[in-house]
N, C-alpha and C positions, 0 to 999 in steps of 0.2 A: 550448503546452507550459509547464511551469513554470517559471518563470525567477528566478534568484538574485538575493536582496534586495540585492548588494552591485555587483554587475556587471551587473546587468538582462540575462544571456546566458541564453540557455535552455538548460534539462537533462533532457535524453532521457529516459525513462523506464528504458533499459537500465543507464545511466551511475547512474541512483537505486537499480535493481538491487544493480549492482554493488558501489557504496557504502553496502549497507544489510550488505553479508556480511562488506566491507573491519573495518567497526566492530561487529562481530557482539556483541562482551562487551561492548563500552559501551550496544549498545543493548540487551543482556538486560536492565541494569537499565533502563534509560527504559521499556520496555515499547513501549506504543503509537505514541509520538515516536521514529522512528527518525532517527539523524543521517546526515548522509553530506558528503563531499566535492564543491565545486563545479570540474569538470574544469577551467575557465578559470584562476580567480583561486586555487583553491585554500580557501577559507573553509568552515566549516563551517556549512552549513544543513539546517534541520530543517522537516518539511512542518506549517502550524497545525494546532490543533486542531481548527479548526471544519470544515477540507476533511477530516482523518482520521475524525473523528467521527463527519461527515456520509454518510461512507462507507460505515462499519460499521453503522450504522442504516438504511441504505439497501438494504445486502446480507444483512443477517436476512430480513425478509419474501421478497428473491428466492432465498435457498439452500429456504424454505417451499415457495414457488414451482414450485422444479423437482425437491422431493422428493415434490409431487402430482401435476406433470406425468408423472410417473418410474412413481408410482403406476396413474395410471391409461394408462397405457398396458403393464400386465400387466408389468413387472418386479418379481421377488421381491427388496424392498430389504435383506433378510438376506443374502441368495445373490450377488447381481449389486453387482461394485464398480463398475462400472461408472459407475453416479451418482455415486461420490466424485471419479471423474478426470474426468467430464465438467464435474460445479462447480466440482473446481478451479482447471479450463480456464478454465471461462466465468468464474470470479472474478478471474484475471489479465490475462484479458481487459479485461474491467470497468476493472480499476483501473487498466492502461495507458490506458484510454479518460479514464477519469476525472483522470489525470494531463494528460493534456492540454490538456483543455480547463475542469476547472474549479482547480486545486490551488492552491495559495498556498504559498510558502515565507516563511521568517524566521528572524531569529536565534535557536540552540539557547538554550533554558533553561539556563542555568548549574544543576545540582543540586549541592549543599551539599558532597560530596566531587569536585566538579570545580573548587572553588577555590583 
């Protein structure tokens, strides 16, 4: 699991959840750096860029993936939502997966009106 750059404690994936909704307006502006709360010490940590990054370039070619898989297996992808809630599955899945075992956190980027 990830674990905070300040207290080496690790942080659950639900606990990242939950402190990504806790800070919802500050992270609309961060955009893809979302910040959150570390449950132990309290500090605010933010996941790098290179494991969010890594992510999102990793999960384009698989949403591809399972809009052919989807395809050829005879759903009409106009008609059937069906794929949207199955990717979205499979994508939260994923990125619990991916919190755990590969993520990095560090301290948030101070932006220019958080000074």
């Amino acid at each position: 699991m990830a674990q905070c750059y300040k207290c080496n404690k690790q942080i659950s994936y639900v606990t990242y959840f939950k402190g990504i909704f806790k800070f919802f307006w500050k992270n609309m502006w961060r955009r893809t750096l979302p910040v959150f709360e570390c449950p132990s010490c309290g500090t605010l940590c933010q996941e790098s860029a290179f494991t969010t990054y890594s992510y999102i370039i990793l999960s384009i070619p698989l949403i591809f993936l399972y809009i052919h898989t989807f395809s050829k297996m005879g759903y009409d992808l106009d008609k059937d939502h069906v794929l949207i809630f199955v990717c979205l599955v499979l994508w939260i899945i994923g990125h619990a997966i991916w919190w755990r075992f590969v993520s990095t956190l560090k301290e948030p980027f101070p932006f220019f009106w958080e000074k």
